[in-house]
C-alpha beads as a LAMMPS data file, in Angstrom:
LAMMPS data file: protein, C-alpha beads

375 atoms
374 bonds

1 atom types
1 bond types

-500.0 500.0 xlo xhi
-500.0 500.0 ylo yhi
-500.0 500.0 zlo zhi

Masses

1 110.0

Atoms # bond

1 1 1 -89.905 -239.785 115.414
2 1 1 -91.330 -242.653 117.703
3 1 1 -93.684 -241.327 120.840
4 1 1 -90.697 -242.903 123.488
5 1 1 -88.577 -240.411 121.269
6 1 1 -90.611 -237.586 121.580
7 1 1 -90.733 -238.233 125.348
8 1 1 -87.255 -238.475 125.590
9 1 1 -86.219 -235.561 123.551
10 1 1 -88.750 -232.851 124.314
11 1 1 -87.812 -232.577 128.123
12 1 1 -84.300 -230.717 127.055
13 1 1 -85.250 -228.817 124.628
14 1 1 -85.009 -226.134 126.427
15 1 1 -81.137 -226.842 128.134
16 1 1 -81.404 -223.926 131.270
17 1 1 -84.502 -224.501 132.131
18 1 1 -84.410 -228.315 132.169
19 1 1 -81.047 -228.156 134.373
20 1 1 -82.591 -225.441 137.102
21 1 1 -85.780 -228.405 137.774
22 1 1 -83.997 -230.959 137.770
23 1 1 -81.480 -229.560 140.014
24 1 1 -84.174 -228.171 142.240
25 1 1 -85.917 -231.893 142.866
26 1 1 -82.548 -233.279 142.921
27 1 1 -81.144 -231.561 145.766
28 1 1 -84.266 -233.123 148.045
29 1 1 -83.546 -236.571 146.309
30 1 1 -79.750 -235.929 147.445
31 1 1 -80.944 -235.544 150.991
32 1 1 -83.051 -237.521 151.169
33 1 1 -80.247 -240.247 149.948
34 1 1 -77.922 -238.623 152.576
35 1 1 -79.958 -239.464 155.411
36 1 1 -81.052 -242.588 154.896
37 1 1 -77.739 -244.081 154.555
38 1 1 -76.203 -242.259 157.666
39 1 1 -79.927 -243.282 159.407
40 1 1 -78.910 -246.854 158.411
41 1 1 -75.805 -247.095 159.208
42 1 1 -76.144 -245.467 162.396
43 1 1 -78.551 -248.163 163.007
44 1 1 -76.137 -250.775 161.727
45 1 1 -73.163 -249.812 163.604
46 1 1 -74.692 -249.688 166.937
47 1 1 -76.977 -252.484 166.190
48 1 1 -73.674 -254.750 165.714
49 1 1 -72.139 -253.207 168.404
50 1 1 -74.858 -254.200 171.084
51 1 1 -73.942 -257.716 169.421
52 1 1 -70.137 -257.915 169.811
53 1 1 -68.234 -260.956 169.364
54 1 1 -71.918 -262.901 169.110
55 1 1 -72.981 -261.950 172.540
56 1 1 -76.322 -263.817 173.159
57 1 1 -77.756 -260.278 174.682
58 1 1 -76.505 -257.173 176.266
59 1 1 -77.846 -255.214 179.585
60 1 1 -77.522 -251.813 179.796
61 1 1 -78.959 -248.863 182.282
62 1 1 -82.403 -248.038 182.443
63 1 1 -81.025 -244.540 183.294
64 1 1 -81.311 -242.402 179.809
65 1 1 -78.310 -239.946 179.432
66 1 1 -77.283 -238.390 176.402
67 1 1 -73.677 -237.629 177.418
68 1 1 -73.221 -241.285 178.939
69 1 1 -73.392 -244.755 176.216
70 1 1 -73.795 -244.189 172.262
71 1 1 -76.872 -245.862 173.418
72 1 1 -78.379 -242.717 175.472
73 1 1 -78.358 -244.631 178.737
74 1 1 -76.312 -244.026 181.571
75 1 1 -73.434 -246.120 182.295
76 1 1 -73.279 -249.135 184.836
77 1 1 -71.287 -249.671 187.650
78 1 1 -68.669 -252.600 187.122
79 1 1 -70.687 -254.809 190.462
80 1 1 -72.825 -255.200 188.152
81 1 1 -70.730 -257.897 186.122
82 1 1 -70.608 -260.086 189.266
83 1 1 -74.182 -259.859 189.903
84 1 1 -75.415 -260.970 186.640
85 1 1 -72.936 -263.736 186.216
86 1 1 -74.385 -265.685 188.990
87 1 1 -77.550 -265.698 187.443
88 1 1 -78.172 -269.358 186.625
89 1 1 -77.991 -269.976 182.958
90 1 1 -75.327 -267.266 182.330
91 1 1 -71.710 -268.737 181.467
92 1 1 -69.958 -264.969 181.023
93 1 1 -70.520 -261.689 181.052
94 1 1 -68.035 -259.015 179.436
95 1 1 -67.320 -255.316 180.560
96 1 1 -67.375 -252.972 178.075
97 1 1 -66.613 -249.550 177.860
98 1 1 -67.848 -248.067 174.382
99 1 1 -66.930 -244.368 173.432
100 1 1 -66.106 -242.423 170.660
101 1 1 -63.709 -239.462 171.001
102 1 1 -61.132 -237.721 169.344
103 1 1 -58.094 -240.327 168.090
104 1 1 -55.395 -238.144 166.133
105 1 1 -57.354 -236.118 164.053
106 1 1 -60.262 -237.728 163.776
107 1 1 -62.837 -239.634 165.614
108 1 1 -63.675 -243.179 166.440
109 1 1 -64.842 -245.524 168.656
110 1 1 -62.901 -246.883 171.378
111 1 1 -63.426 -249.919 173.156
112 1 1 -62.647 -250.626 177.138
113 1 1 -61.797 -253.692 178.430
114 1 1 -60.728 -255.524 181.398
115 1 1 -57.727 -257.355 180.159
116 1 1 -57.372 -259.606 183.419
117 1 1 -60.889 -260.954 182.481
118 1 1 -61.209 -260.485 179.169
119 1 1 -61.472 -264.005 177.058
120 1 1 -61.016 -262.572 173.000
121 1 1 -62.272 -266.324 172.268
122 1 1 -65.958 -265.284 173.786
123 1 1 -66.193 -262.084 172.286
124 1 1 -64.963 -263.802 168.742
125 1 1 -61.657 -261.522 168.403
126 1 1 -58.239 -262.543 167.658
127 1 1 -55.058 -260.661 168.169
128 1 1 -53.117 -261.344 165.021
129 1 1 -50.239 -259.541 166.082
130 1 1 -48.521 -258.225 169.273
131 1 1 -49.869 -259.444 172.428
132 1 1 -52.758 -258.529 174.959
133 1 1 -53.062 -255.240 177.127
134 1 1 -52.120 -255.025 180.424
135 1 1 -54.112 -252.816 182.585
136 1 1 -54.078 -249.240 183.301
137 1 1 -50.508 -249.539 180.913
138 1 1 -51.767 -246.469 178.301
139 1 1 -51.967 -249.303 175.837
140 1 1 -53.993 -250.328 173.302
141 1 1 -54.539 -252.738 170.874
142 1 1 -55.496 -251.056 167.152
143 1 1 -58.510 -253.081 164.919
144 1 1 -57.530 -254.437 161.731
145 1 1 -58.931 -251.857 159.459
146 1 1 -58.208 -249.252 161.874
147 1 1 -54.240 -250.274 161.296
148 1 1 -55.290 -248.667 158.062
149 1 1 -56.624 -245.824 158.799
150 1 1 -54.558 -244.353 161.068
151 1 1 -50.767 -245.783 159.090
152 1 1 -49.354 -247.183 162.508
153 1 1 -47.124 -249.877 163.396
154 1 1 -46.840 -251.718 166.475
155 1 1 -44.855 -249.768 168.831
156 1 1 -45.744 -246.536 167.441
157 1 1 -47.967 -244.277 169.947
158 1 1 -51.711 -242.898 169.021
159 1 1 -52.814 -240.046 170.668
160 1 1 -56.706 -240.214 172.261
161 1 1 -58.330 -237.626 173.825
162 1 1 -54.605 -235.899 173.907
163 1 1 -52.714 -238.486 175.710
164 1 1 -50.363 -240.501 174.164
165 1 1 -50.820 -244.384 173.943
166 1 1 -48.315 -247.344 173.036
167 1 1 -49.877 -249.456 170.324
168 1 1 -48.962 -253.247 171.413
169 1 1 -50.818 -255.230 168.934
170 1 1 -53.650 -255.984 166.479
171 1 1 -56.593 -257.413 166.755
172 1 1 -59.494 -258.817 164.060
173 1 1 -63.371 -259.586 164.735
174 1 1 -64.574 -259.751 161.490
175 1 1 -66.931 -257.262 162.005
176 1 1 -65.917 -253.778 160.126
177 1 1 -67.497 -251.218 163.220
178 1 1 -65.505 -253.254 166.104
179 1 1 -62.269 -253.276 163.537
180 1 1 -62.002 -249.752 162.695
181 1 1 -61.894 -249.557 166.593
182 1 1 -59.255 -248.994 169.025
183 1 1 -59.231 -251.099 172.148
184 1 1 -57.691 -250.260 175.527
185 1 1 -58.049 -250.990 179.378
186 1 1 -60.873 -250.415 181.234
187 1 1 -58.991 -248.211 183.683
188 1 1 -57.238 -246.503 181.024
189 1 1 -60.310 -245.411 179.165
190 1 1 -62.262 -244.409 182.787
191 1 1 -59.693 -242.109 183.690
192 1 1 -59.613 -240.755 180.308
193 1 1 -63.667 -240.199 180.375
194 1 1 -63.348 -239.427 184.247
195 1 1 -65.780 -242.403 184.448
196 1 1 -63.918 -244.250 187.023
197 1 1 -65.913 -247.874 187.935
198 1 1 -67.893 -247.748 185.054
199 1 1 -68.879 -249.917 182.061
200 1 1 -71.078 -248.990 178.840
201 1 1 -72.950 -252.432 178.287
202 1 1 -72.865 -255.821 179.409
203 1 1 -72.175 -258.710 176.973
204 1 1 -73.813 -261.740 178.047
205 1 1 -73.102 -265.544 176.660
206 1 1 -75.335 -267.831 178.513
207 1 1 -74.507 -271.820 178.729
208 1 1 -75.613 -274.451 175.906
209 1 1 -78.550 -275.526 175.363
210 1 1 -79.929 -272.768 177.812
211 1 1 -83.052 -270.779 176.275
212 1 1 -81.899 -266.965 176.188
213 1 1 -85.421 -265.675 176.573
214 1 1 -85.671 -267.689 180.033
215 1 1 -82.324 -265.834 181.567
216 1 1 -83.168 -262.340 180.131
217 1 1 -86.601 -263.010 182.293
218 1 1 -84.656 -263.992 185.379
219 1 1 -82.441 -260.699 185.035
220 1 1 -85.217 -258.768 184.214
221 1 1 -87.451 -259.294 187.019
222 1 1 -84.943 -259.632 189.682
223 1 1 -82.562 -256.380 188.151
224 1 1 -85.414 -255.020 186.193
225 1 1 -85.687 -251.456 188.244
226 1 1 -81.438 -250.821 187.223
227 1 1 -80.961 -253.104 184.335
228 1 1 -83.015 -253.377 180.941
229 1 1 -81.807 -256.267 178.435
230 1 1 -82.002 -255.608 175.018
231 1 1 -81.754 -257.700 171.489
232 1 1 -81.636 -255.245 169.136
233 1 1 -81.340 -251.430 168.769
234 1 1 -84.961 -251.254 168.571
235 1 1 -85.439 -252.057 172.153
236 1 1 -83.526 -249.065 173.096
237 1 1 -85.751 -246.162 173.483
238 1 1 -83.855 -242.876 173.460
239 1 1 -81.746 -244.618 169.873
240 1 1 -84.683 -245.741 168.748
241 1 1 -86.714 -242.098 169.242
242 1 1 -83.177 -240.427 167.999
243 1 1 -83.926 -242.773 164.712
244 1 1 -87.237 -241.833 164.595
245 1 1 -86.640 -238.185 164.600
246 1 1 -83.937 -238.617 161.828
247 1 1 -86.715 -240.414 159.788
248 1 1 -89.358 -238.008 160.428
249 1 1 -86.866 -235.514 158.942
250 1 1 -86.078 -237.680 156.064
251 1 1 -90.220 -237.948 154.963
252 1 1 -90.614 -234.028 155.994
253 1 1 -87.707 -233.309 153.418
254 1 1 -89.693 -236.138 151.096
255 1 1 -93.157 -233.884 151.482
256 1 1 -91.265 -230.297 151.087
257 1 1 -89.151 -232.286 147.587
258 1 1 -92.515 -232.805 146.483
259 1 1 -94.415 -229.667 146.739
260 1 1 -91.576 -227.665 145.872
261 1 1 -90.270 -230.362 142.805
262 1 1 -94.230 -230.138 141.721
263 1 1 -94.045 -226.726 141.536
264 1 1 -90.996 -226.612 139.276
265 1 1 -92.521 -228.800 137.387
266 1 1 -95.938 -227.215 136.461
267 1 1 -93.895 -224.008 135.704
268 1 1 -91.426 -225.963 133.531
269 1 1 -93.799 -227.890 132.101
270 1 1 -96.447 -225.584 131.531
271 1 1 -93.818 -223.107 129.498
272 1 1 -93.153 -226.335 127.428
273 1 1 -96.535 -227.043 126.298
274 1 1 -97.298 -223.279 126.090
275 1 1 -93.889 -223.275 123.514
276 1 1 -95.620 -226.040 121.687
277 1 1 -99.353 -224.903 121.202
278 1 1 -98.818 -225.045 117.382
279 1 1 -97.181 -228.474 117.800
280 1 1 -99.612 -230.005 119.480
281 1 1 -102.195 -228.799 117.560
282 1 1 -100.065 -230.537 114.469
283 1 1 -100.025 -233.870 116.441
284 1 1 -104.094 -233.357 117.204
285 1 1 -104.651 -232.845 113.510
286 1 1 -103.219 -236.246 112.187
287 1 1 -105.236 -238.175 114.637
288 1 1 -103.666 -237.833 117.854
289 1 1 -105.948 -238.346 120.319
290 1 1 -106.053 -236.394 124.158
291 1 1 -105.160 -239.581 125.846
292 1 1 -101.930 -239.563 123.890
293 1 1 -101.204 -235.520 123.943
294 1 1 -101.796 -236.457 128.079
295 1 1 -99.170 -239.534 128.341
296 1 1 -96.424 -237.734 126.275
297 1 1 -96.262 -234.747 128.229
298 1 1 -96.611 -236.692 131.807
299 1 1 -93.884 -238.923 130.525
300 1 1 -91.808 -235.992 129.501
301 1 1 -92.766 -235.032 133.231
302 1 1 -91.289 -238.074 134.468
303 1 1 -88.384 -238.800 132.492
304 1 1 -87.227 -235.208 134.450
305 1 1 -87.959 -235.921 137.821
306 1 1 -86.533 -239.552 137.290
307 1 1 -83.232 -237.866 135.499
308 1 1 -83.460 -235.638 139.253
309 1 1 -83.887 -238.967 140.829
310 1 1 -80.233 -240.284 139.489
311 1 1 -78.453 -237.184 139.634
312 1 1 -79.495 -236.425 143.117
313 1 1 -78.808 -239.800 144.247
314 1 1 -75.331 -239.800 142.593
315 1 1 -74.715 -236.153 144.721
316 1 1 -76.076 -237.872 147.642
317 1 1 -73.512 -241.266 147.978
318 1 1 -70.863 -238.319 146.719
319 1 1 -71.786 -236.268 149.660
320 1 1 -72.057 -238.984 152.147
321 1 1 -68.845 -240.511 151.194
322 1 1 -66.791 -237.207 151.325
323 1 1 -68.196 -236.712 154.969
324 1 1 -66.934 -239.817 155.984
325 1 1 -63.533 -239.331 154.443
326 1 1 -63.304 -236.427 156.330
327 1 1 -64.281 -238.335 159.164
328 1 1 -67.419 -235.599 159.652
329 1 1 -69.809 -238.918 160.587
330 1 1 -67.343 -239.467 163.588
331 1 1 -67.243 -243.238 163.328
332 1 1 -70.767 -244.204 161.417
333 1 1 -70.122 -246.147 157.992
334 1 1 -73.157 -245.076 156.332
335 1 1 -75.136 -247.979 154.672
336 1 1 -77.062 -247.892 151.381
337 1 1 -79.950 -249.784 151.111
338 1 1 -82.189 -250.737 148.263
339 1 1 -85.149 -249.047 150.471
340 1 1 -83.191 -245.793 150.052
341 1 1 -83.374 -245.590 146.639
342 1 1 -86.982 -246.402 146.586
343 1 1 -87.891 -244.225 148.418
344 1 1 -86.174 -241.504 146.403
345 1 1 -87.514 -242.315 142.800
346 1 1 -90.656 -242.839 144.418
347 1 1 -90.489 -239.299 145.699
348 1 1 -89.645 -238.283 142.186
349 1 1 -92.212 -240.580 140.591
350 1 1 -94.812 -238.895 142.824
351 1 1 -93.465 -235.389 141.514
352 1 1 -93.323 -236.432 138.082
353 1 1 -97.219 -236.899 137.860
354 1 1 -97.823 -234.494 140.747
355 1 1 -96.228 -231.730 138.819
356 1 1 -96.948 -232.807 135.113
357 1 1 -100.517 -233.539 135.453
358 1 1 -102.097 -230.120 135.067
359 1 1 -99.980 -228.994 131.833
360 1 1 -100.635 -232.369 130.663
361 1 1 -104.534 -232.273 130.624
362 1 1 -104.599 -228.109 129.216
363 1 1 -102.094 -229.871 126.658
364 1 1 -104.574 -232.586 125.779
365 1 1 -107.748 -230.013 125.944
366 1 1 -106.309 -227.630 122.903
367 1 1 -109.062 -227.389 120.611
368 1 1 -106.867 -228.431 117.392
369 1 1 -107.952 -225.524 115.257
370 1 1 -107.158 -223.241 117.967
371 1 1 -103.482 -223.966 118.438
372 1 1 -102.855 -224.624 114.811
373 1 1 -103.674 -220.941 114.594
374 1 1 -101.603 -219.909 117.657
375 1 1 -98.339 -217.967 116.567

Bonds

1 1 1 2
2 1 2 3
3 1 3 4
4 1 4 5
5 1 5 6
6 1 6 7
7 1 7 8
8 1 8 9
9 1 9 10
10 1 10 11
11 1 11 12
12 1 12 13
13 1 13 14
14 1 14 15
15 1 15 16
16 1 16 17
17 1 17 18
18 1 18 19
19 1 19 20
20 1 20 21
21 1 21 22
22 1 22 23
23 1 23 24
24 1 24 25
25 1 25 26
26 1 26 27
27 1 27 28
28 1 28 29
29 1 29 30
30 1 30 31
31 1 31 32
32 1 32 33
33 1 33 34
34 1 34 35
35 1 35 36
36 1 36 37
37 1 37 38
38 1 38 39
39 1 39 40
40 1 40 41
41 1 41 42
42 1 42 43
43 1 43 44
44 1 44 45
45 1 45 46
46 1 46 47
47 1 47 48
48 1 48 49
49 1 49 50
50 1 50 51
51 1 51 52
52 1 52 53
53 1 53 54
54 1 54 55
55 1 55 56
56 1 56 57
57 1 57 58
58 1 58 59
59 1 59 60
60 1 60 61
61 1 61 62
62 1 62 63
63 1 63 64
64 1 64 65
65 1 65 66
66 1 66 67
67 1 67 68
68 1 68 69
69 1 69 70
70 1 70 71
71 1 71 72
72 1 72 73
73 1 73 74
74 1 74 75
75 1 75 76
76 1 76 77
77 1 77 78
78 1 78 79
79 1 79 80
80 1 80 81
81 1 81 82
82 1 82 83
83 1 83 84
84 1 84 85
85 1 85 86
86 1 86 87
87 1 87 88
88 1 88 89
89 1 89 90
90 1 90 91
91 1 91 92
92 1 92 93
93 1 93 94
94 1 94 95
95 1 95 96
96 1 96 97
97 1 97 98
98 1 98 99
99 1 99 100
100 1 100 101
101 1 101 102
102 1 102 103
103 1 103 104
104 1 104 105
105 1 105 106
106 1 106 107
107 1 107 108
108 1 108 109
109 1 109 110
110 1 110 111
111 1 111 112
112 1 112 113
113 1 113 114
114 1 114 115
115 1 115 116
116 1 116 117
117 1 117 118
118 1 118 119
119 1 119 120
120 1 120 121
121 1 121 122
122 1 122 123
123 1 123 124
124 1 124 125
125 1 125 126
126 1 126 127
127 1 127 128
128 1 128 129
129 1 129 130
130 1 130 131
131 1 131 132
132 1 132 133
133 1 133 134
134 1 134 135
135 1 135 136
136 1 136 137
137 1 137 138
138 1 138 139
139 1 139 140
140 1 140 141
141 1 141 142
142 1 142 143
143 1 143 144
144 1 144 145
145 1 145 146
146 1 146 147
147 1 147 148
148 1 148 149
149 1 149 150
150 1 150 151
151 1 151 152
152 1 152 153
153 1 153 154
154 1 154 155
155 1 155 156
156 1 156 157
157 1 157 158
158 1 158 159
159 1 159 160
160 1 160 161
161 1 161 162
162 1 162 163
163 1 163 164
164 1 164 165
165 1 165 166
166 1 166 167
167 1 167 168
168 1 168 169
169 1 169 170
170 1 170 171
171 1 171 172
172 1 172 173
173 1 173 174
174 1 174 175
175 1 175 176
176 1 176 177
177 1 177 178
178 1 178 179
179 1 179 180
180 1 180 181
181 1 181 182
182 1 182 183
183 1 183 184
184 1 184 185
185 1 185 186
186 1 186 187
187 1 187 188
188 1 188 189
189 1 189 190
190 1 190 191
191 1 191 192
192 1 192 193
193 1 193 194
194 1 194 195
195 1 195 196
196 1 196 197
197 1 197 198
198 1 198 199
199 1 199 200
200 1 200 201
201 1 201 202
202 1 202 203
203 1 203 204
204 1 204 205
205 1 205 206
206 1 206 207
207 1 207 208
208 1 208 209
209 1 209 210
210 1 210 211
211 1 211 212
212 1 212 213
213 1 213 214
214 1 214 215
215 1 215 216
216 1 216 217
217 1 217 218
218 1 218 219
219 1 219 220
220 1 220 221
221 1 221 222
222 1 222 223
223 1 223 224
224 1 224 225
225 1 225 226
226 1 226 227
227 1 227 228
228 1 228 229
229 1 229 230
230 1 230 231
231 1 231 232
232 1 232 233
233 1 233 234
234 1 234 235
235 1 235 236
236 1 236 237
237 1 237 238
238 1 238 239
239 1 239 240
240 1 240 241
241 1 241 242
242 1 242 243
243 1 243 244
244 1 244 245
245 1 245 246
246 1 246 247
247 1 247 248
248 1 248 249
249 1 249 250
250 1 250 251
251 1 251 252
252 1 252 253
253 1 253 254
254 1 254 255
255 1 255 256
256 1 256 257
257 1 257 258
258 1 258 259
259 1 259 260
260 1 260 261
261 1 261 262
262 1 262 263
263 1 263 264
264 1 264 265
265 1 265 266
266 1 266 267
267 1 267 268
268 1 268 269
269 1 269 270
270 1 270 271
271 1 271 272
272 1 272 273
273 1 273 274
274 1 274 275
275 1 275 276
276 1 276 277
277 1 277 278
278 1 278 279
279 1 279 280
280 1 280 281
281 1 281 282
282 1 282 283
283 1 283 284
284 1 284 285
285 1 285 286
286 1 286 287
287 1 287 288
288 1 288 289
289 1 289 290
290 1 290 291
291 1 291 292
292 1 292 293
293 1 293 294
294 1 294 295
295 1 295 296
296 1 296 297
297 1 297 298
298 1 298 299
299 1 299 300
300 1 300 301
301 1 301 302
302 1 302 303
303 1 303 304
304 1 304 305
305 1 305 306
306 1 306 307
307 1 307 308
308 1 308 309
309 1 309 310
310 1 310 311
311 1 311 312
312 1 312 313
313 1 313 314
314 1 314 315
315 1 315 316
316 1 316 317
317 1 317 318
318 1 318 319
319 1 319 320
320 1 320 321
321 1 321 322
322 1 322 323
323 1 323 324
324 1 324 325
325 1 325 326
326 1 326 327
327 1 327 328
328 1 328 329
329 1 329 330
330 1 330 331
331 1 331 332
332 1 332 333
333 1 333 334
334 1 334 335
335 1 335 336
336 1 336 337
337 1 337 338
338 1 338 339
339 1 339 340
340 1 340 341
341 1 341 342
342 1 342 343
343 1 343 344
344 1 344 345
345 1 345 346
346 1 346 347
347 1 347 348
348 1 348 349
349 1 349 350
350 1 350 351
351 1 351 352
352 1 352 353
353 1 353 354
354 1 354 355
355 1 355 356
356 1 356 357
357 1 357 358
358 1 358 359
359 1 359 360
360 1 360 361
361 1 361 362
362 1 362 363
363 1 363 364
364 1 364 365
365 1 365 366
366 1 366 367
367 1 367 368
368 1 368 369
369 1 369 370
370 1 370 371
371 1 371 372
372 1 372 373
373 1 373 374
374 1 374 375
């Protein structure tokens, strides 16, 4: 039998005990999976949102409050459109109310408007069907994919937040967060959130050929004590910490995997070599040198944790993606990256030689005579 063989086959030998490791380092490889894709795709979906329709940059509150924007600012009073439109530079600013609360029986994010101001053509949306809200009408207008979602026609109603809306048309941005959306009036959704005069960000579209950074400078220092502008997620502090934290958690979970995978590791893999004292001595005695006695058993290490490594990724997308057909992740489509998965098998990688190393140097330390007497 070749040495990949040996590495290959030896692991299992022993079926129950192989199972319980890798299903110990697995379940940290799962979670560790688990929250990286929510982590992303939380970052993702609010990342595009801030970004709506192309918006050149958005302005929100310098206020944090956890109950107000998915952002964790407070929101903005609607004067504030008027104000930053006659800044020089800027050709429109948008309106927008962004929450997510309970639509039937599930959640999802709903998006105010102001349907006397509202220009689709700026914000890159098209109604495809139906026509436009009118205001404070308990209408709303249903995103493409969330047509899907929720089985409706137009004409049928949708209840949010326990009221009962008329759906009067479809609409299509391209982008899957805004399109699994529901969009209504501004008034509508204020009175719903008992947030009456209030918007959750500002989109801003300045005029051609104007430089962006130039106008976010004007805003800045002349609004910069009530209004913050912001070009990415990362430049909003309480998200960004929230991210952080979730992070944290992921690499505390990646440390814990470790020292507890290691352990389950030495234990199994100690009992192995222990099991095959008279084996290895048979392997010593026709030549096989320590070096060789060492690699086998750390590669039987590995191919374990690696094995751990699949499996637990595989439970981790199958976990993920139940939650979100049971709409637990309340509107975040989790996203899997390829930094994910390094992450994991290098987590398992780590516990692989972590664990194996010790019963792979007592393995390749047997005095040959020694273990061919062992019984």
């Amino acid at each position: 039998m070749s040495f990949l063989k040996l590495m290959l086959k030896n692991p299992f030998r022993n079926k129950s005990r192989a199972a319980l490791a890798i299903i110990g380092i697995g379940i940290g490889i799962a979670t560790i999976v688990a929250l990286g894709a929510i982590t992303s795709g939380l970052s993702s979906t609010l990342d595009d949102t801030l970004h709506a329709g192309g918006a050149d940059f958005s302005i929100l509150s310098t206020e944090t409050d956890a109950s107000g924007t998915p952002y964790g600012t407070a929101t903005l009073d609607e004067e504030w459109i008027d104000k930053v439109q006659n800044i020089s530079g800027v050709k429109n600013v948008e309106g927008v109310y962004l929450v997510t609360m309970p639509i039937e029986n599930s959640y999802s994010m709903v998006i105010g408007v102001d349907p006397n101001s509202f220009n689709t053509s700026s914000m890159s949306m098209t109604v495809t069907s139906g026509r436009m809200l009118k205001n404070d009408s308990k209408e709303l207008l249903l995103g493409k994919l969330a047509l899907e979602d929720y089985d409706k026609k137009i004409g049928d109603n949708l209840t949010l937040k326990g009221k009962k809306f008329t759906i009067v048309g479809v609409y299509e941005s391209g982008d899957p967060n805004i399109d699994h959306g529901v969009m209504t009036s501004n008034d509508d959704i204020q009175k719903l959130v008992d947030d009456k005069g209030k918007v959750s960000v500002l989109y801003v579209f300045v005029d051609k050929g104007v430089d962006v950074t130039s106008v976010t400078e004007k805003i800045n220092s002349t609004y910069g004590k009530n209004l913050t502008t912001v070009t990415s997620i990362s430049d909003v502090e309480m998200v960004a910490e929230s991210l952080d934290m979730v992070n944290a958690a992921s690499l505390a979970i990646s440390l814990l995997a470790i020292i507890i995978g290691g352990i389950g590791i030495i234990n199994t893999m100690i009992m192995s070599v222990y099991e095959r004292t008279r084996e290895i001595g048979v392997l010593k005695a026709v030549g096989w040198k320590g070096k060789r006695i060492l690699g086998m058993i750390l590669g039987e290490s590995l191919v374990l944790t690696i094995t751990s490594g699949i499996i637990g990724s595989i439970i981790g997308i199958a976990g993920v993606e139940l939650m979100a057909y049971f709409n637990v992740l309340q509107g975040i489509f989790p996203m899997y990256t390829v930094e994910i998965f390094i992450q994991a098998f290098a987590v398992a990688t780590i516990v692989g030689l972590f664990g194996g190393f010790y019963p792979a140097y007592r393995a390749s330390r047997l005095p040959p005579t020694e273990a061919l007497r062992y019984e």
